[in-house]
PQR file with spaces between the fields and no chain letter, atoms N, CA, C, O and H, PARSE charges and radii, in Angstrom:
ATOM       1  N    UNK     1      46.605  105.343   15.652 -0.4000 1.5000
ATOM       2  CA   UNK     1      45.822  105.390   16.870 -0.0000 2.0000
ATOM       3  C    UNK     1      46.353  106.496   17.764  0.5500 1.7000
ATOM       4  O    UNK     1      47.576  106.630   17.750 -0.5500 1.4000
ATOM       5  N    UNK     2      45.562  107.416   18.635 -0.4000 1.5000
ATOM       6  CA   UNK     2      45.521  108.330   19.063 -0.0000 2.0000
ATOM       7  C    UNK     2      45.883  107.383   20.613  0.5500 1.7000
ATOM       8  O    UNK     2      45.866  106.167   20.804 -0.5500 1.4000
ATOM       9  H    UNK     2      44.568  107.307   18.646  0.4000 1.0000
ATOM      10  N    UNK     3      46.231  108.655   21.652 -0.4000 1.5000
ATOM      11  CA   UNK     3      46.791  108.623   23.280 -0.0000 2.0000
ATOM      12  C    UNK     3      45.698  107.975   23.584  0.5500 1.7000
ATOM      13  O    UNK     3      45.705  106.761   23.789 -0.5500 1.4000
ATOM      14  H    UNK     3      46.245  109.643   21.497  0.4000 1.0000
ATOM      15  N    UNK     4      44.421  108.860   23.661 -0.4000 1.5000
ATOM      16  CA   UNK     4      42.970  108.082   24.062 -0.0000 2.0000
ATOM      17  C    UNK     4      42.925  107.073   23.643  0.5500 1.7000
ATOM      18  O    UNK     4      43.310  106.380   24.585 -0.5500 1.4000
ATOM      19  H    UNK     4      44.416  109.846   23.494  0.4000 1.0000
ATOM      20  N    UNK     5      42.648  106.231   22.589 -0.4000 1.5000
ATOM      21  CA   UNK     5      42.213  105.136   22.032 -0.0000 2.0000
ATOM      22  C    UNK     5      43.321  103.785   22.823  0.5500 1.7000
ATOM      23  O    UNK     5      43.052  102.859   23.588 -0.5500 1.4000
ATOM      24  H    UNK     5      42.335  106.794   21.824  0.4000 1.0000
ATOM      25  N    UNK     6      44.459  104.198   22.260 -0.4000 1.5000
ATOM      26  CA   UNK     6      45.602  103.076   23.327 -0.0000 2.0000
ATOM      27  C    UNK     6      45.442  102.451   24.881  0.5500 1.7000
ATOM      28  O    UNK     6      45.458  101.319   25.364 -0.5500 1.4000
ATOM      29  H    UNK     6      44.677  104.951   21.638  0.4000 1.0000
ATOM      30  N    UNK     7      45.243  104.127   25.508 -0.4000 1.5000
ATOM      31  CA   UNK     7      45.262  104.182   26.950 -0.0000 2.0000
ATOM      32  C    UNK     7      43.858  103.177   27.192  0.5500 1.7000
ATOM      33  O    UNK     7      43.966  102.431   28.165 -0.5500 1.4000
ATOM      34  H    UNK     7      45.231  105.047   25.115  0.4000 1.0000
ATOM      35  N    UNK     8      42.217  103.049   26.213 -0.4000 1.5000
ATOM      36  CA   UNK     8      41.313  102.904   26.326 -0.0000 2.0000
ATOM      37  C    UNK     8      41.511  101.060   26.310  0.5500 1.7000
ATOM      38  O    UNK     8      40.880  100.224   26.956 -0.5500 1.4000
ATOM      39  H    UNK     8      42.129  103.655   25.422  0.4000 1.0000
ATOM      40  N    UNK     9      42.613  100.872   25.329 -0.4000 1.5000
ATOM      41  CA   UNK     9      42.732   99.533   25.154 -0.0000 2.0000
ATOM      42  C    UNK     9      43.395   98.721   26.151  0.5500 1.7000
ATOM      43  O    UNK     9      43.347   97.497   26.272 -0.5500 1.4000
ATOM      44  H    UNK     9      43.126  101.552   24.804  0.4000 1.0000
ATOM      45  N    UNK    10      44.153   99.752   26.996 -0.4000 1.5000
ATOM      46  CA   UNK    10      45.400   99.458   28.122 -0.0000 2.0000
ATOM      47  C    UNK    10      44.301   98.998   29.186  0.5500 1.7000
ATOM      48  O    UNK    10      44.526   98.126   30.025 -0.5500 1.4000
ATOM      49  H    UNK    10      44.191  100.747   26.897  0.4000 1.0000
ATOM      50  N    UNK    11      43.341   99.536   29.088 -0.4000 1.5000
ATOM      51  CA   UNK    11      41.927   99.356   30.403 -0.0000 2.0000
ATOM      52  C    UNK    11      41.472   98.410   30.220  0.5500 1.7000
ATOM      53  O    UNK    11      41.002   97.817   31.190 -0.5500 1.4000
ATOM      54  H    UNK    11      43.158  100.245   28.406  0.4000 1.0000
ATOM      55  N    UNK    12      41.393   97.835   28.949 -0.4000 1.5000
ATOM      56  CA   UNK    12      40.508   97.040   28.552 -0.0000 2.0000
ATOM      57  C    UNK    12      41.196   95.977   28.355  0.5500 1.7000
ATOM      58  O    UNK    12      40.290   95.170   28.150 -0.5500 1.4000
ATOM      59  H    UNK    12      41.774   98.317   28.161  0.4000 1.0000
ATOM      60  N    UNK    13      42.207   95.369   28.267 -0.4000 1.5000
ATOM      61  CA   UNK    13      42.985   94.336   28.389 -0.0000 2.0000
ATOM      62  C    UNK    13      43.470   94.200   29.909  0.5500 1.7000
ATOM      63  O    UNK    13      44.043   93.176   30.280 -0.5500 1.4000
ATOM      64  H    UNK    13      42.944   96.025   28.434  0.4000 1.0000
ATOM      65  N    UNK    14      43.267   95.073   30.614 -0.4000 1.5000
ATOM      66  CA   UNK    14      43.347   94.856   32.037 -0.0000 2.0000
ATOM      67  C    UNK    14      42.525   94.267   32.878  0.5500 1.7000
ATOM      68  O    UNK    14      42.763   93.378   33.696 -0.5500 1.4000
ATOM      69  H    UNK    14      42.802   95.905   30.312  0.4000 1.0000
ATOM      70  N    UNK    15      41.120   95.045   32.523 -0.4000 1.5000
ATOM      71  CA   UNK    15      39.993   94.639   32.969 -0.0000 2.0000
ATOM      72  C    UNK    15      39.556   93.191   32.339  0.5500 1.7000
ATOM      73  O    UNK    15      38.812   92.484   33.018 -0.5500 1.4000
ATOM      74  H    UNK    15      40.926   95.767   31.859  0.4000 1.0000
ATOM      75  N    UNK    16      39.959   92.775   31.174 -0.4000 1.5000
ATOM      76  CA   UNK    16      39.956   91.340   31.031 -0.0000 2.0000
ATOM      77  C    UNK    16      40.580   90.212   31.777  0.5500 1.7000
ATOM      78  O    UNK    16      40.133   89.146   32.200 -0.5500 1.4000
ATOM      79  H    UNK    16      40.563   93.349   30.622  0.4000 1.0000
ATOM      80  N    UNK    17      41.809   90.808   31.807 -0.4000 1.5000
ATOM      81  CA   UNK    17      43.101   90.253   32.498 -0.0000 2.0000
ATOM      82  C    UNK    17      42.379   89.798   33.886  0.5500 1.7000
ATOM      83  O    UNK    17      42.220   88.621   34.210 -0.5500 1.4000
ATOM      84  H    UNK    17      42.172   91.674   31.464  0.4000 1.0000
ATOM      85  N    UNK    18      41.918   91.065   34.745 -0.4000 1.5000
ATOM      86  CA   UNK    18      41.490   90.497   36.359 -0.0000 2.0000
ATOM      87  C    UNK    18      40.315   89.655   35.972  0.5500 1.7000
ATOM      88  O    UNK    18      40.475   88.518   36.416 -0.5500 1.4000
ATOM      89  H    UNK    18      42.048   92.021   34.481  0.4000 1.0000
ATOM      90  N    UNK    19      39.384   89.764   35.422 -0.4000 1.5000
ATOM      91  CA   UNK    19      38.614   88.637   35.267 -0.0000 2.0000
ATOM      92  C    UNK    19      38.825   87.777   34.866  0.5500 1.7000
ATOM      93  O    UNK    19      38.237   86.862   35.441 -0.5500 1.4000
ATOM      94  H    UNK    19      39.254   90.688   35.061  0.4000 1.0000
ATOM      95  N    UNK    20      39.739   87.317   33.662 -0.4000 1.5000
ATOM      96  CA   UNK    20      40.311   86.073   33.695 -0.0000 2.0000
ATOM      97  C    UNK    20      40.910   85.668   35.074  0.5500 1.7000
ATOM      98  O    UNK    20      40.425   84.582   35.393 -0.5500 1.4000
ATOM      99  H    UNK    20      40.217   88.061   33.195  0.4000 1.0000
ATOM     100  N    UNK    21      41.717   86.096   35.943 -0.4000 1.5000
ATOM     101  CA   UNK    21      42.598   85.830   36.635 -0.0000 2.0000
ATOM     102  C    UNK    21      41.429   85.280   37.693  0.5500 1.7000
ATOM     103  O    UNK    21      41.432   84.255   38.375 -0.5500 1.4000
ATOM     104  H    UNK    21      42.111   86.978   35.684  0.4000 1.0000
ATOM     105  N    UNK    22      40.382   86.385   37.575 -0.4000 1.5000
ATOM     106  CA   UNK    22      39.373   85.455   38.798 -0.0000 2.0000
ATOM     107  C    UNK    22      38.423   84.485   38.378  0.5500 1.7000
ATOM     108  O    UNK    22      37.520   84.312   39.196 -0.5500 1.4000
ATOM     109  H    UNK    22      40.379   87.218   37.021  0.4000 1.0000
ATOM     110  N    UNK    23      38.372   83.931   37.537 -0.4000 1.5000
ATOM     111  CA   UNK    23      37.810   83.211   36.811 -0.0000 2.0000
ATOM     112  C    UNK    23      38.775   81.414   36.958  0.5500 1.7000
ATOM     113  O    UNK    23      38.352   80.329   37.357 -0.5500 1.4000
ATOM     114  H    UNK    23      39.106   84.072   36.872  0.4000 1.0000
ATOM     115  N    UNK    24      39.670   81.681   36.617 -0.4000 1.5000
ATOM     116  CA   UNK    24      40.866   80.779   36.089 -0.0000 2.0000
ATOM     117  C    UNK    24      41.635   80.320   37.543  0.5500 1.7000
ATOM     118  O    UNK    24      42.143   79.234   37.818 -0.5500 1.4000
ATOM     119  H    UNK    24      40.014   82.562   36.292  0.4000 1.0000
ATOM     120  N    UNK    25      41.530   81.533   38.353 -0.4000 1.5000
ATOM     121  CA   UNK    25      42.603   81.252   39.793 -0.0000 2.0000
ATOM     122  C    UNK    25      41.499   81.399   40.925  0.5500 1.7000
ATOM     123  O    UNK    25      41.793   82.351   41.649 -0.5500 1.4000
ATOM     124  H    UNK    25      41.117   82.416   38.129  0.4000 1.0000
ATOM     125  N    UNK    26      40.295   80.753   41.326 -0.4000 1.5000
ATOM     126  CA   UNK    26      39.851   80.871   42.352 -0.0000 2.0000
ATOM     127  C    UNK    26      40.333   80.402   43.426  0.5500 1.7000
ATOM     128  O    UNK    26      39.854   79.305   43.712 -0.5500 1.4000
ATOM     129  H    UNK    26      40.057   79.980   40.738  0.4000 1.0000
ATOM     130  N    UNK    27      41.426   80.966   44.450 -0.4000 1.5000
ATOM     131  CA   UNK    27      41.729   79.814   45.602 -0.0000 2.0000
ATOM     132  C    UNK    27      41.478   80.988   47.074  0.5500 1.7000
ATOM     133  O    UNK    27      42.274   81.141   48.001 -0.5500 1.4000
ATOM     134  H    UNK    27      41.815   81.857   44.217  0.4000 1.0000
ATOM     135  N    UNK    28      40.559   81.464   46.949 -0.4000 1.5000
ATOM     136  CA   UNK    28      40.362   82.518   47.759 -0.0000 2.0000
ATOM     137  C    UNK    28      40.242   83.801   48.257  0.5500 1.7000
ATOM     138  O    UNK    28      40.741   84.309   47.253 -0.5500 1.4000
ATOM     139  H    UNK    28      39.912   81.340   46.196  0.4000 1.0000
ATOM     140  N    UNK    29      39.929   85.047   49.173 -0.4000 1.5000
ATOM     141  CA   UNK    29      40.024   85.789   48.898 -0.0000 2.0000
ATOM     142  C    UNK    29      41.277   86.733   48.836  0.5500 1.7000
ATOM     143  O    UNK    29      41.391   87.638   48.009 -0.5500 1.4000
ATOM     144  H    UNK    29      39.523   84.634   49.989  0.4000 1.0000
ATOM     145  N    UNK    30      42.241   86.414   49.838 -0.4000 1.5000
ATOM     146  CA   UNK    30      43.366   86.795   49.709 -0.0000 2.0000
ATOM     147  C    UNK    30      44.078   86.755   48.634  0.5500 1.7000
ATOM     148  O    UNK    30      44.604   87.803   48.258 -0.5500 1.4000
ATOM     149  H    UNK    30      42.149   85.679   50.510  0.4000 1.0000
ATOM     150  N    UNK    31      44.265   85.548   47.888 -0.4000 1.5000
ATOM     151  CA   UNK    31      45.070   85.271   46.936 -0.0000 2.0000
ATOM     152  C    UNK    31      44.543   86.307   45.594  0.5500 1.7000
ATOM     153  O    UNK    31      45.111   87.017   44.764 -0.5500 1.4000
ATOM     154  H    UNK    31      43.838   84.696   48.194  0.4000 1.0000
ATOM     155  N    UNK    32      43.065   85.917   45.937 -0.4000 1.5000
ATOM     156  CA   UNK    32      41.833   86.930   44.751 -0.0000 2.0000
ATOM     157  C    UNK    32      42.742   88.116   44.387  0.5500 1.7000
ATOM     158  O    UNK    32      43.153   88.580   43.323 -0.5500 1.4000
ATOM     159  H    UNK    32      42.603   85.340   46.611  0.4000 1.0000
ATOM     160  N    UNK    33      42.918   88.472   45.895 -0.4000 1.5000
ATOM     161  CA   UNK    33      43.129   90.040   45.775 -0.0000 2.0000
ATOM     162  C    UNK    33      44.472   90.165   45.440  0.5500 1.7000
ATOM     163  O    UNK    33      44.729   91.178   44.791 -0.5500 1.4000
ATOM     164  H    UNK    33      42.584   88.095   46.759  0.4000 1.0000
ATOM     165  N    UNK    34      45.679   89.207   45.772 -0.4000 1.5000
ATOM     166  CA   UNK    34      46.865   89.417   45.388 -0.0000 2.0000
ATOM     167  C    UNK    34      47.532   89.189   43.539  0.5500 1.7000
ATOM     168  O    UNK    34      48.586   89.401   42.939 -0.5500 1.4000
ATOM     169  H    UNK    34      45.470   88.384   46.300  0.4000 1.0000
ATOM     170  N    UNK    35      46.129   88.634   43.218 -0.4000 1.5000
ATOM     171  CA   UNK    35      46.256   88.495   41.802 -0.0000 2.0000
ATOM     172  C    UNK    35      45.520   89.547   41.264  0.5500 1.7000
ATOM     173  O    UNK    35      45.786   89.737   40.077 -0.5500 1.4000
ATOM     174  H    UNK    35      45.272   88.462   43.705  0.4000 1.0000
ATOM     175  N    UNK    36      44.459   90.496   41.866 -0.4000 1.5000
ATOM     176  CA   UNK    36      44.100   91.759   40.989 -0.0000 2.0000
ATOM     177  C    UNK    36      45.029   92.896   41.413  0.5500 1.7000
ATOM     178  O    UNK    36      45.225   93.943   40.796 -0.5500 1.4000
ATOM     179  H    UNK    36      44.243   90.342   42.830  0.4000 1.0000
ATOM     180  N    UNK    37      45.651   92.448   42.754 -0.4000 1.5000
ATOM     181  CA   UNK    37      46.681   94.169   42.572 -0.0000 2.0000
ATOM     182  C    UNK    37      48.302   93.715   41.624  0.5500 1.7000
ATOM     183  O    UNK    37      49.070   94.500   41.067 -0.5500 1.4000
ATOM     184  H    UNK    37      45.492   91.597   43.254  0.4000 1.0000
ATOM     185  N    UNK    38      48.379   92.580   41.698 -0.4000 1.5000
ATOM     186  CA   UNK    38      49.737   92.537   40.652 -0.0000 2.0000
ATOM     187  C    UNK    38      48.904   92.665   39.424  0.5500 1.7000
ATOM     188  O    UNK    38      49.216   93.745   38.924 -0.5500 1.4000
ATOM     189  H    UNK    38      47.755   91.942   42.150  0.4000 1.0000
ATOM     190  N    UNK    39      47.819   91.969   38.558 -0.4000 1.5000
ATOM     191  CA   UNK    39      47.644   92.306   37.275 -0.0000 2.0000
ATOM     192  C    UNK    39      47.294   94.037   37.321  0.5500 1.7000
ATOM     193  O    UNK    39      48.005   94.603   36.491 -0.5500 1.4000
ATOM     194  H    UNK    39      47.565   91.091   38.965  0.4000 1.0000
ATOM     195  N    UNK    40      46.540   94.845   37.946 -0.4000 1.5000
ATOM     196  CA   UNK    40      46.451   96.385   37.775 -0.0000 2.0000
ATOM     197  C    UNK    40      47.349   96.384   38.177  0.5500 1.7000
ATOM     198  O    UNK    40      47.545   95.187   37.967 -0.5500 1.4000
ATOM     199  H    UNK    40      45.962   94.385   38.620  0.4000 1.0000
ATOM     200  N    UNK    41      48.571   96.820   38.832 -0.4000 1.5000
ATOM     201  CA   UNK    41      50.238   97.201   39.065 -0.0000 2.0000
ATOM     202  C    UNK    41      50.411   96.557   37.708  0.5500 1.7000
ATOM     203  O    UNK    41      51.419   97.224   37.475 -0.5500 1.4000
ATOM     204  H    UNK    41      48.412   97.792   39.003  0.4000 1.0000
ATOM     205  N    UNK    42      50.301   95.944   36.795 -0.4000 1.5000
ATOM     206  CA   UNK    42      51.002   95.610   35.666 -0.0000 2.0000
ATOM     207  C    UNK    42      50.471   96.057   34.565  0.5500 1.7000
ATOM     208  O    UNK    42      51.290   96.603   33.826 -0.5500 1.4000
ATOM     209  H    UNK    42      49.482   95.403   36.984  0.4000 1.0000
ATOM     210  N    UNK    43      49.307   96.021   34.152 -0.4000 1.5000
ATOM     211  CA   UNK    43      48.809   96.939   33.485 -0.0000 2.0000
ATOM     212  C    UNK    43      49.317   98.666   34.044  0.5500 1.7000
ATOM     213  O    UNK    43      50.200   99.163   33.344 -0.5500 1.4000
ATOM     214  H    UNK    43      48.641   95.577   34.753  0.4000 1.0000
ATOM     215  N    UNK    44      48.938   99.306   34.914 -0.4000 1.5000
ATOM     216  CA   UNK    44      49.967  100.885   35.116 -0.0000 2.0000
ATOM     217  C    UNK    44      50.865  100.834   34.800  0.5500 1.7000
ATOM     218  O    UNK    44      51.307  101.822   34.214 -0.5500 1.4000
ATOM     219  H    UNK    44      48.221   98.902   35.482  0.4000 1.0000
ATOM     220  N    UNK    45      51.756   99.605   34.988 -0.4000 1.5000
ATOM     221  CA   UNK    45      53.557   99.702   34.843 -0.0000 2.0000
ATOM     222  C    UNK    45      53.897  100.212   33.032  0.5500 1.7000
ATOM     223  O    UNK    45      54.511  101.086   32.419 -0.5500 1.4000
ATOM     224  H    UNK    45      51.397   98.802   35.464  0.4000 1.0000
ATOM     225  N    UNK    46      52.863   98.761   32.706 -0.4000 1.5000
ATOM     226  CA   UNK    46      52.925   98.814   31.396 -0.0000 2.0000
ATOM     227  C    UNK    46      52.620   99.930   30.368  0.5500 1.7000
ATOM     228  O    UNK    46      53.182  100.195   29.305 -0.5500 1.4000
ATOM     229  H    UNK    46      52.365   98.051   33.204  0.4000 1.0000
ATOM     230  N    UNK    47      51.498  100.546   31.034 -0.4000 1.5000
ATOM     231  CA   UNK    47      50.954  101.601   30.387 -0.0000 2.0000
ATOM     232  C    UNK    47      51.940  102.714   30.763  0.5500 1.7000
ATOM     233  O    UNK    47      52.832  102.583   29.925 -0.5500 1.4000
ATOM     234  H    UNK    47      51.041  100.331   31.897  0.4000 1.0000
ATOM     235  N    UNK    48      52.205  103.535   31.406 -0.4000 1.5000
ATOM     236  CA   UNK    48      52.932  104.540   31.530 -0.0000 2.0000
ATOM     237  C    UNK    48      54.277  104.146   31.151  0.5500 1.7000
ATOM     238  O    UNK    48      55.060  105.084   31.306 -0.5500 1.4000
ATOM     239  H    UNK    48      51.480  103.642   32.087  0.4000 1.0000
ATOM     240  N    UNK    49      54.816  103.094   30.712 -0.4000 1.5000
ATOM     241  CA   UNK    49      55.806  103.150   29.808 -0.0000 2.0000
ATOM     242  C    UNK    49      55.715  103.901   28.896  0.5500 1.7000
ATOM     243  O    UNK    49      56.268  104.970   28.638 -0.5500 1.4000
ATOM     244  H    UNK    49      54.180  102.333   30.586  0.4000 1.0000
ATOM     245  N    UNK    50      54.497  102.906   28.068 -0.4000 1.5000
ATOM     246  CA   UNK    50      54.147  103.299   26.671 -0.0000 2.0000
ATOM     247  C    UNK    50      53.627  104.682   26.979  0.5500 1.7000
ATOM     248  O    UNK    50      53.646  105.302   25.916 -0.5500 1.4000
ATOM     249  H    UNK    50      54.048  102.038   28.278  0.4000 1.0000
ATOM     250  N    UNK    51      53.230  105.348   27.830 -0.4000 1.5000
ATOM     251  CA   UNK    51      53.001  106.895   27.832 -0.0000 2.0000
ATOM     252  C    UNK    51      54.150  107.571   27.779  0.5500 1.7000
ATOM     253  O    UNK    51      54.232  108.575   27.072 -0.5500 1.4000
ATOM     254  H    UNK    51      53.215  104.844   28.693  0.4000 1.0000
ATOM     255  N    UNK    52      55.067  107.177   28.422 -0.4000 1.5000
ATOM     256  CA   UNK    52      56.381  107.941   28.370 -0.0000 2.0000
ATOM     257  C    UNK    52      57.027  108.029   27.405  0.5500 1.7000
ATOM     258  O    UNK    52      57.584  109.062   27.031 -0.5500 1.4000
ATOM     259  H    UNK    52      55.000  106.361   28.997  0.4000 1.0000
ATOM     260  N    UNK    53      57.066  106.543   26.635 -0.4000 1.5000
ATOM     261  CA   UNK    53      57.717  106.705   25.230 -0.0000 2.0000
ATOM     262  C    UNK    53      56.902  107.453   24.233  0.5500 1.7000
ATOM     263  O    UNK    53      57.414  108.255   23.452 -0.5500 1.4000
ATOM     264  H    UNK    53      56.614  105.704   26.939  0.4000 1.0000
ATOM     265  N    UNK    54      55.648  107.189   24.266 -0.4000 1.5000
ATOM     266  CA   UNK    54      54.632  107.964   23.069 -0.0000 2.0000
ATOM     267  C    UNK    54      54.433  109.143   23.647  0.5500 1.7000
ATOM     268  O    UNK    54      53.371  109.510   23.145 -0.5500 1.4000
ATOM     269  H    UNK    54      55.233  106.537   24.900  0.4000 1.0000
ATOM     270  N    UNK    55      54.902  110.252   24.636 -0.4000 1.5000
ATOM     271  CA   UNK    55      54.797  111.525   24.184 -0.0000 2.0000
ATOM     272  C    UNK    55      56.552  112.591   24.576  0.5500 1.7000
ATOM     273  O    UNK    55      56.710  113.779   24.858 -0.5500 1.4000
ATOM     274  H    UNK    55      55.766  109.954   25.044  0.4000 1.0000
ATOM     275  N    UNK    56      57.358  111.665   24.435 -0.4000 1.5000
ATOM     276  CA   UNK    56      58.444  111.871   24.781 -0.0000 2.0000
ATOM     277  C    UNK    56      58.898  111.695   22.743  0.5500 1.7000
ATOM     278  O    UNK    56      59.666  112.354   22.042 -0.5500 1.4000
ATOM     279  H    UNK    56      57.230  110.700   24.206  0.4000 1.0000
ATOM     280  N    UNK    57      58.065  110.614   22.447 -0.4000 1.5000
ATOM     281  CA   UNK    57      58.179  110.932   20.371 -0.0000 2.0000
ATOM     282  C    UNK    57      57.283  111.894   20.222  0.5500 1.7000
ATOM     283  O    UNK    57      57.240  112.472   19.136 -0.5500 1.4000
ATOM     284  H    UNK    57      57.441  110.079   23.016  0.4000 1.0000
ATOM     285  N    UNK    58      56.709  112.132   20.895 -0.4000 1.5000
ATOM     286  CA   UNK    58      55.445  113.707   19.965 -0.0000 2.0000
ATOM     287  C    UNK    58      56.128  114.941   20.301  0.5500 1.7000
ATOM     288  O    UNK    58      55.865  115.870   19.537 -0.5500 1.4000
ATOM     289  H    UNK    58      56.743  111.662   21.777  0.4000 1.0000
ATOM     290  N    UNK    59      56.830  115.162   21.119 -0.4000 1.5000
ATOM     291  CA   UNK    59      57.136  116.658   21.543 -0.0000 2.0000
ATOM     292  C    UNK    59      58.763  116.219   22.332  0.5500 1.7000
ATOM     293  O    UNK    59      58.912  116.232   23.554 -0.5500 1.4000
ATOM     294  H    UNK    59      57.043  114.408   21.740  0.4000 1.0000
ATOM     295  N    UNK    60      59.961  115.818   21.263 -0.4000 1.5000
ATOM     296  CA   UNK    60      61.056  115.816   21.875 -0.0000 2.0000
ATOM     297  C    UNK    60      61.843  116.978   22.953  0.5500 1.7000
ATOM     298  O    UNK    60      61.631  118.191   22.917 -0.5500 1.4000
ATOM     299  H    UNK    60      59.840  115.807   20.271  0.4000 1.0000
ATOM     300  N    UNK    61      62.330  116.619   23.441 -0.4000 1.5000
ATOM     301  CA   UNK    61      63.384  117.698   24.153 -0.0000 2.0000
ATOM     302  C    UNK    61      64.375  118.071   23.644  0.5500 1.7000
ATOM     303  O    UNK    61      64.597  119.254   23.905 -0.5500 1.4000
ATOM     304  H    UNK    61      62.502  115.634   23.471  0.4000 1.0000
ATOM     305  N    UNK    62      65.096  117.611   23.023 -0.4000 1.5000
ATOM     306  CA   UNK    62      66.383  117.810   22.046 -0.0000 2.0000
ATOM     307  C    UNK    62      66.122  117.597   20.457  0.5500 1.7000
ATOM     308  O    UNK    62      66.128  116.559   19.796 -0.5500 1.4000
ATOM     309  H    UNK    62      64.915  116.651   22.811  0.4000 1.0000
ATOM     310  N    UNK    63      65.812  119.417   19.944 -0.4000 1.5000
ATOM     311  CA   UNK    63      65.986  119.421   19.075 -0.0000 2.0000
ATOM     312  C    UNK    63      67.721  119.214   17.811  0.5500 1.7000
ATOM     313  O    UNK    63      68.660  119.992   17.976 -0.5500 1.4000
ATOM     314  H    UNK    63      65.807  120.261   20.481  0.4000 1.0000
ATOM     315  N    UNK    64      67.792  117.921   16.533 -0.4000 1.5000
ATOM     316  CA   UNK    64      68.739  118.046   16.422 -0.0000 2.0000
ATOM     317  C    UNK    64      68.815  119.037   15.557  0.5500 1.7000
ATOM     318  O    UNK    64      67.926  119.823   15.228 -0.5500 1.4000
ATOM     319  H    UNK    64      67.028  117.289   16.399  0.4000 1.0000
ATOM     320  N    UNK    65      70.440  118.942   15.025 -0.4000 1.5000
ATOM     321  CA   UNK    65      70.915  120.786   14.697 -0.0000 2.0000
ATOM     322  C    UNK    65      71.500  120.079   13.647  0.5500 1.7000
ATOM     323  O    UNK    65      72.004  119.042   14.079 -0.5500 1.4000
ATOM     324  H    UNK    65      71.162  118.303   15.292  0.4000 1.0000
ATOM     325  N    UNK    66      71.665  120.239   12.235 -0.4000 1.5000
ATOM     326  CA   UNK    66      72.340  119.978   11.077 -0.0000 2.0000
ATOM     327  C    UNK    66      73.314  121.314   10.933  0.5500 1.7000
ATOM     328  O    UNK    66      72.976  122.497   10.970 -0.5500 1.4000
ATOM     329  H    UNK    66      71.256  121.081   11.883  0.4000 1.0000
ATOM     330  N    UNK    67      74.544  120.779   10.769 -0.4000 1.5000
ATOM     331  CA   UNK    67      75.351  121.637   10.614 -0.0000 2.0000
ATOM     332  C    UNK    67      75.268  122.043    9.043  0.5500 1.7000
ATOM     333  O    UNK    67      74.416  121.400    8.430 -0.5500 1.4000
ATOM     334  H    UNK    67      74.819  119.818   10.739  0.4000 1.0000
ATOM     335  N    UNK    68      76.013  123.011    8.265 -0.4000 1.5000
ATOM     336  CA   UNK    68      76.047  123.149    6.988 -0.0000 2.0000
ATOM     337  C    UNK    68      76.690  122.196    6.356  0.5500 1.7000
ATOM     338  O    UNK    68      76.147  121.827    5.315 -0.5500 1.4000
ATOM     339  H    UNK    68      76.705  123.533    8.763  0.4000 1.0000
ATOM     340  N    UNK    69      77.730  121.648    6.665 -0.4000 1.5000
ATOM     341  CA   UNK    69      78.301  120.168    5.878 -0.0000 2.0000
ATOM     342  C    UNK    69      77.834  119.185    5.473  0.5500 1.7000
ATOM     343  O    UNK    69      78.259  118.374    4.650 -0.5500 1.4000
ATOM     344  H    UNK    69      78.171  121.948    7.510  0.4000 1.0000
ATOM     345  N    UNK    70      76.299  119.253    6.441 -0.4000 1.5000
ATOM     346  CA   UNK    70      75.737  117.738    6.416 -0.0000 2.0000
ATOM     347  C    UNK    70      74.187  117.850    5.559  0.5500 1.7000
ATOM     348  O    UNK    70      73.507  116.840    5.378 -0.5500 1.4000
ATOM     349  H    UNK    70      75.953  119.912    7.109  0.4000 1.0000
């Protein structure tokens, strides 16, 4: 699976996520809203992990160096 396709799924398990959450947790609007900005803050958190690690493996910074011994 490609950057696009992941990132597409990262949306899409998010966007499930707040609708479950408003679905499952109705106790108002405040609360509404304090349960869709922690699930999106958690979905971003989550996702730009996995962005950091998946293109930090595609294009390292430190190439290693084999000496002749090895």
């Amino acid at each position: 699976m490609g950057f696009v396709v992941t990132s597409l799924i990262f949306a899409v398990v998010g966007i499930i996520a707040s609708f479950g959450a408003g679905i499952c947790c109705n106790r108002g609007p405040s609360t509404n809203l304090l349960h869709l900005t922690l699930i999106i803050t958690a979905t971003v958190c989550c996702w730009m992990m996995w962005a950091i690690v998946y293109l930090a493996q595609l294009k390292p910074l430190i190439v290693p160096v084999l000496s002749e011994g090895e």
